[in-house]
N, C-alpha and C positions, 0 to 999 in steps of 0.2 A: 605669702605662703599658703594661704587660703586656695586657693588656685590650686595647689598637689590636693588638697583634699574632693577641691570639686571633681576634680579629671578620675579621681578614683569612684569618687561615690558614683560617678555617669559611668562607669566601666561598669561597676560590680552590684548596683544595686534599682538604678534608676536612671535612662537615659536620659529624659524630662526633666529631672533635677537642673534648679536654676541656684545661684547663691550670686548674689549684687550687696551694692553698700546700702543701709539704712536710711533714707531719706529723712523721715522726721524724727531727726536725734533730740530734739528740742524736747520731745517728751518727757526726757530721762532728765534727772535730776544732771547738777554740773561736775557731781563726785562722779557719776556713772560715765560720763560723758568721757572722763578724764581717764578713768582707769581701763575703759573697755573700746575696739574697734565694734561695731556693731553692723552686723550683715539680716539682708531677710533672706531665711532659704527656706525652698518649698520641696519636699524628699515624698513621693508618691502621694503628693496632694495634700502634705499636710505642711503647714506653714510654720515654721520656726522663727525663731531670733537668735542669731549665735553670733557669742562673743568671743573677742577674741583679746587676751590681757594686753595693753599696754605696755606693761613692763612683767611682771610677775603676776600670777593667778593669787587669790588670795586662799584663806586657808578652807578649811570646809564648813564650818560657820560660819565665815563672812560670805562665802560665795551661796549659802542659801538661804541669807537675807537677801542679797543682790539679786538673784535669781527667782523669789518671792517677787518683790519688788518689778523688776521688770517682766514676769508673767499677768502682775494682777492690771498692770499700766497699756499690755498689749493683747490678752486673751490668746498669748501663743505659750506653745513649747520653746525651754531654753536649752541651747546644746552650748558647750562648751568645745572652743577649739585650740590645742594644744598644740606645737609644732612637737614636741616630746614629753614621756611621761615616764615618771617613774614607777616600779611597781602597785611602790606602797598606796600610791597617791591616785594611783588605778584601783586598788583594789577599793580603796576608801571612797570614789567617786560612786566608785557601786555597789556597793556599801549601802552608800544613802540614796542611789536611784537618782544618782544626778548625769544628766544624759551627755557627752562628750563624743566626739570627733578627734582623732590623732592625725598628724599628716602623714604619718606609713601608712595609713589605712584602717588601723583596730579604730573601734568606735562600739559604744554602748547606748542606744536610744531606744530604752526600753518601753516609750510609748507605741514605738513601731512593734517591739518584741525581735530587735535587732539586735545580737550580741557577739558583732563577728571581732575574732584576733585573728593575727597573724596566722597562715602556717606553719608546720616545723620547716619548710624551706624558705620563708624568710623572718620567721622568729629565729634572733641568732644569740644565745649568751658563751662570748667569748673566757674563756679562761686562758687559753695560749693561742695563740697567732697561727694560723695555717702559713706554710709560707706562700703563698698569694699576698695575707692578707698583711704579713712582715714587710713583703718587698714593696708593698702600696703603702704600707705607713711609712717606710724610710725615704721610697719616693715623695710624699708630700712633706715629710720633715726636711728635706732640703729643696725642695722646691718649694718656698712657704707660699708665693703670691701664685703659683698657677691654679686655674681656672681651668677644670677639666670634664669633658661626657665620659659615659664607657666606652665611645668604639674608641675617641680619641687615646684615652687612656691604656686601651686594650693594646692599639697599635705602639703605643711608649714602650709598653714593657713586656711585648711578643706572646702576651695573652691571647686565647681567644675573648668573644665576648662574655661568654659563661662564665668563663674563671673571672675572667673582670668585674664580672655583675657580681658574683659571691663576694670577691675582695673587697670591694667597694661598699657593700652591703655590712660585712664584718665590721669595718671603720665605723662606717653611719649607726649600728645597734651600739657600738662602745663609747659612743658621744666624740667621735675625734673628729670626723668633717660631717659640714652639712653639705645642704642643696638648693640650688634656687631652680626653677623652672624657665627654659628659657631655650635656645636653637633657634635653626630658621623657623621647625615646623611648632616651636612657643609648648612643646612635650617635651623634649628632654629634658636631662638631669643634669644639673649642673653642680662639678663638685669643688668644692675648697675643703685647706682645713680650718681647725679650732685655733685661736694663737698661742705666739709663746706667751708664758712658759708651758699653759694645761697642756700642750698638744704629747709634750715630754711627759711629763707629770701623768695624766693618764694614761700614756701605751706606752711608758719603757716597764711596768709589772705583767706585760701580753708578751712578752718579748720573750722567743724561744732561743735557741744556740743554734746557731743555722750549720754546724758543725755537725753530719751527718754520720763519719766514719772516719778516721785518721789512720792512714800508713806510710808504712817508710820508705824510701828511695835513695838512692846512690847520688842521683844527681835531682837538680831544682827543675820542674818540668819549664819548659816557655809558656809564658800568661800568668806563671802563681804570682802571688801578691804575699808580704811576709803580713804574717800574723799570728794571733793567741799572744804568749808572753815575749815574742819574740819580738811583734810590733808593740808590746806593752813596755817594752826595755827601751824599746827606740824611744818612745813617745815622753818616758818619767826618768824617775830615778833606779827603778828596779831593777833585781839582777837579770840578766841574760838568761836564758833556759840554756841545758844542755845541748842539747839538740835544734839546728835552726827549724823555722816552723813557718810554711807556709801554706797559703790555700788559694784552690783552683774549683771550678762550677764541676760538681762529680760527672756532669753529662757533657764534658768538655775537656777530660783526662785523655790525651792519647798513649792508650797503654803500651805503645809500641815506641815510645820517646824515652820512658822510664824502668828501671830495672827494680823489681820492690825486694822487701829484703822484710821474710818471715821469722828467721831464726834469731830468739829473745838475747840469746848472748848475745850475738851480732851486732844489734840494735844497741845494747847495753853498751858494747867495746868501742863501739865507731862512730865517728861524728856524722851520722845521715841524716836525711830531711823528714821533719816528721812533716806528713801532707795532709791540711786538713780539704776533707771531699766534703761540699758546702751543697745544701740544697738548692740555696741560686747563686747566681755568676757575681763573684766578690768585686768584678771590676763594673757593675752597675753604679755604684754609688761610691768610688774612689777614684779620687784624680792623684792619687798619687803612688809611691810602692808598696804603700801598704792597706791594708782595708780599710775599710770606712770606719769613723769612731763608733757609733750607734752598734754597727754588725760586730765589733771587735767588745763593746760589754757586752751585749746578746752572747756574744761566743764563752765569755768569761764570768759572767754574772754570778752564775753558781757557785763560783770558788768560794771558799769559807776563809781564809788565808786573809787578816784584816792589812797585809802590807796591798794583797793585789784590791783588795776594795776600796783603799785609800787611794793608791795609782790610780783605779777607773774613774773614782770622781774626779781627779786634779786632772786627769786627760781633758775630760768633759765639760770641766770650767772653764776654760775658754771659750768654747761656743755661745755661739748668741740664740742656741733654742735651750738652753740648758738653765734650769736653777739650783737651788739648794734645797 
């Protein structure tokens, strides 16, 4: 992982930047040895030692005896290297002026008098999912084992690259996939996700109703997939909604197929089709008549109704990315 931080820092700060393994580890006590990888990096001529935890960072008192410690043993600067950080634990490293490296790129080495973050274009704090960045988390939720770059990805799900990169990017700041470095040309971004269960556990509270508009029809259009309560009656115990309910990708309605039907009485008197117009194509992630389980609580989630909240989890208990 070391390797994304170097390829940034030679972009953005220092072409000449080298970072290799530590040769004489021997110096370091057998604790230090154990808990930390250790790199020599030299960032505009100045020589560092940056570690990298084994398993977890320790807390910020232990890491500035460690850090004491392996400064007084080498006459360098110690940088610390994170694959991810949390804020707090950002704000506290700076705090105390202890110098760190992130693999997105933020880093604080205040002996350089370097204190770059993210941009607002790729500092991302999700609170609802764009659907981009929906239809790329449902794609990796069912596709648990693939291995994906952007273009490849882009071309999955008729992205361009841009929308891909954002998507992509959304996922990676919400902690759902990582990346390893890797392609032919040993630069690309290589994505996976998180496993089960977290993958569910953190991004079904991102999760928007991909149900953009609902209207009604005389007849079922060709392509709709049934859904809302209608596939939630197929699926449990629950009663049937009045009216059947399906949905179609809103930029894939052929209005010249269907006849809609404005008037409230109408609607009220007659058995027609309520159409849910869905911001993406509901038959991406359903192999079967009805929508995908994930899109079908994103659609429903909001109901306050504790019969349908009970229905959406016993839906979803059968799946193998689902817990309790």
């Amino acid at each position: 992982m070391v390797v994304t931080a170097e390829l940034y820092l030679k972009e953005n700060i220092d072409a000449q930047l080298s970072i290799k393994p530590w040769i004489e580890k021997n110096v370091f006590s057998v604790f230090l040895r154990d808990s930390y990888n250790f790199y020599e990096m030299t960032i505009l001529g100045t020589q560092c030692v940056m570690l990298e935890a084994v398993n977890e960072m320790p807390n910020i008192v232990q890491l500035q005896k460690h850090i004491k410690q392996i400064s007084d043993l080498t006459k360098r600067q110690v940088v610390l290297f994170y694959k991810d950080i949390t804020r707090y634990r950002r704000k506290s490293l700076i705090e105390n002026r202890i110098a760190f490296v992130i693999e997105d790129g933020q880093m604080y080495l205040p002996f350089l008098g370097l204190d770059l973050k993210k941009t607002k274009e790729h500092v991302v704090e999700v609170k609802r999912f764009t659907t981009p960045a929906q239809t790329a988390y449902l794609y990796f939720l069912y596709h648990k084992q693939v291995v994906i770059n952007t273009t490849e990805f882009a071309k999955k799900l008729g992205f361009n690259k841009m929308t891909a990169s954002r998507a992509l990017n959304d996922l990676y700041h919400a902690n759902l996939i990582t990346y390893e470095i890797g392609g032919m040309t040993g630069r690309s971004k290589e994505y996976k996700r998180i496993p089960d269960p977290d993958y569910l556990i953190r991004g079904r509270d991102y999760l928007k109703t991909p149900v953009g508009k609902i209207i009604y029809t005389k007849t079922r259009p060709l392509g709709a997939l049934t859904a809302g309560m209608d596939a939630l009656a197929e699926l449990s115990m629950i009663n049937p909604p009045e009216h059947p309910i399906m949905a179609i990708d809103r930029n894939k309605l052929n209005k010249e197929q269907v006849e809609f039907v404005t008037n409230k009485d109408l609607i009220k008197d007659t058995k027609l089709v309520a159409l849910e117009l869905w911001d993406y194509d509901p038959h991406l992630f359903s192999n079967n008549h009805h929508v995908d389980l994930l899109s079908l609580y994103a659609s429903l989630k909001d109901d306050t109704n504790e019969r349908v909240e009970q229905a959406l989890e016993e839906v979803l208990r059968g799946e193998p990315w689902y817990t309790d």
